[in-house]
C-alpha positions as a Markdown table, in Angstrom:
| # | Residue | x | y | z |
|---|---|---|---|---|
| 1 | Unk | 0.0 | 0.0 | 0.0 |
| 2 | Unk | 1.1 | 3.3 | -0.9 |
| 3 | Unk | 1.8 | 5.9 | 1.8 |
| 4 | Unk | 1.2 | 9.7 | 1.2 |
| 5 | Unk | 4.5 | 12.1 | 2.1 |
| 6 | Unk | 4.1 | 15.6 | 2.7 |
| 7 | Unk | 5.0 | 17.9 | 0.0 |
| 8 | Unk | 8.4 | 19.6 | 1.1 |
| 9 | Unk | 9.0 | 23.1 | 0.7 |
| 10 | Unk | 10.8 | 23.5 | -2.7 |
| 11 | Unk | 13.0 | 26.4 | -1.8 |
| 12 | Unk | 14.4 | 28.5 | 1.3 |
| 13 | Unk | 12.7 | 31.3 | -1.0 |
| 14 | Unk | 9.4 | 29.6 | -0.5 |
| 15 | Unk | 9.5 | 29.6 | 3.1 |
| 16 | Unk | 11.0 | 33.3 | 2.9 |
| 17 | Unk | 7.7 | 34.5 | 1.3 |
| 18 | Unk | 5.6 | 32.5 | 3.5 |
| 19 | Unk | 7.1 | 33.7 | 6.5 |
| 20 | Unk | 6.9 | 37.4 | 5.1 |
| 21 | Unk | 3.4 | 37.1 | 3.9 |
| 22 | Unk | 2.3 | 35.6 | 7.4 |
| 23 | Unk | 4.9 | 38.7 | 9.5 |
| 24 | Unk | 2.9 | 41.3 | 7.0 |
| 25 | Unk | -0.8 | 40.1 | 7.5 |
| 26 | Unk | -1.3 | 38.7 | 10.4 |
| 27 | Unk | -3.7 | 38.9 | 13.6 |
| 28 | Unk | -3.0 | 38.6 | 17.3 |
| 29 | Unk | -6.3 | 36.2 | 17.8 |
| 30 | Unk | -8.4 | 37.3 | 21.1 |
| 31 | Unk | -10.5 | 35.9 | 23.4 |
| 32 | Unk | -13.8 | 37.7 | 24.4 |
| 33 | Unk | -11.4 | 39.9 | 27.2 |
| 34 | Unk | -9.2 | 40.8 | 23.9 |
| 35 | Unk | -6.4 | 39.1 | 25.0 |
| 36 | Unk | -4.1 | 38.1 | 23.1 |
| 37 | Unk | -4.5 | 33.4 | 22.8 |
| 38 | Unk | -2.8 | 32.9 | 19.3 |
| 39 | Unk | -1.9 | 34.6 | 16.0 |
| 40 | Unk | -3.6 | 33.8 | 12.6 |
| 41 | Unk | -3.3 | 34.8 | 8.7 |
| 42 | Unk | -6.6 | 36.3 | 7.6 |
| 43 | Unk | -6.9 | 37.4 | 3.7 |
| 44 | Unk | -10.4 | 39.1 | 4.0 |
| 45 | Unk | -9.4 | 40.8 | 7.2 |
| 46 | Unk | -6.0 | 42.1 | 6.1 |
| 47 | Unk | -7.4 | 43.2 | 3.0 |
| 48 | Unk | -9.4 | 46.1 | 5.1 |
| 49 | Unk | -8.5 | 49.4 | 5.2 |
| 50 | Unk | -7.8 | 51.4 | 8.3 |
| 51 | Unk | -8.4 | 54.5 | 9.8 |
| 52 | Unk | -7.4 | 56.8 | 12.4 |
| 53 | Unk | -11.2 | 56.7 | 13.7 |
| 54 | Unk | -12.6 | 53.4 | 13.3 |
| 55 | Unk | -17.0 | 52.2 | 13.1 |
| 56 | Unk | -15.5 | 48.5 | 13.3 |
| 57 | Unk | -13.1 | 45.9 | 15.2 |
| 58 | Unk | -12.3 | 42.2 | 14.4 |
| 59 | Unk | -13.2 | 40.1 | 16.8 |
| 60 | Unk | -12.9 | 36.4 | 16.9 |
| 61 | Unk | -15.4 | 33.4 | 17.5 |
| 62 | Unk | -13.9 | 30.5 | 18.9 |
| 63 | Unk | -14.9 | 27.1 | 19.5 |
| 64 | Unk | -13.5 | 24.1 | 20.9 |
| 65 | Unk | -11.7 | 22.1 | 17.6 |
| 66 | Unk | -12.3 | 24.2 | 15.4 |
| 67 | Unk | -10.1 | 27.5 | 13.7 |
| 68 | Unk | -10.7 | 30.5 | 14.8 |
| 69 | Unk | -13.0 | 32.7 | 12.8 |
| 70 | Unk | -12.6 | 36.2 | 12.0 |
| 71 | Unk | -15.8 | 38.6 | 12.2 |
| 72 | Unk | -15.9 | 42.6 | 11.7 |
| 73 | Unk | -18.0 | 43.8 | 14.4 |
| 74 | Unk | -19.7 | 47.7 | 13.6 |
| 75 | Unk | -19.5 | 49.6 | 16.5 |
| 76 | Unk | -21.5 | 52.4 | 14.8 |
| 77 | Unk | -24.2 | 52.8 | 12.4 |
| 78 | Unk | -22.8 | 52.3 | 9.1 |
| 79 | Unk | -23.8 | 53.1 | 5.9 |
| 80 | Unk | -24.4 | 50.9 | 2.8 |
| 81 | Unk | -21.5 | 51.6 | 0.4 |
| 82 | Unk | -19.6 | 52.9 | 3.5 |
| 83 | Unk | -16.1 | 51.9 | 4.0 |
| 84 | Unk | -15.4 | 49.5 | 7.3 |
């Protein structure tokens, strides 16, 4: 019977990006007291823009085996067509 290896990294270049992407983008994940219980990449959330007077924070759902989600929380009214 045939056993499945991992696919190595091809390249200390590879792992480079990786490691840059991931330094560059990601989150301190936090528990409902906002402390700090792990650190994620997440795409949708780094994509955001930011501003010096914020109507939204990410917050994070987590459950018990499971990855953390990310969810933007509104702290204001907001707009349709208004950026987050």
């Amino acid at each position: 019977m045939a056993r499945a290896t991992p696919q190595l990294v091809s390249s200390v270049e590879a792992i480079f990006e990786a490691l840059t992407c991931f330094g560059n983008n990601n989150f301190a994940v936090t528990d409902d007291l906002f402390l700090a219980v792990g650190a994620g990449c997440f795409p949708v959330g780094a994509s955001l823009n930011h501003c010096c007077r914020p109507n939204c924070l990410l917050a994070y759902e987590l459950l018990p085996g499971h990855l953390p989600v990310q969810a933007v929380r509104v702290m204001e009214p907001v707009l349709a067509g208004e950026e987050l």
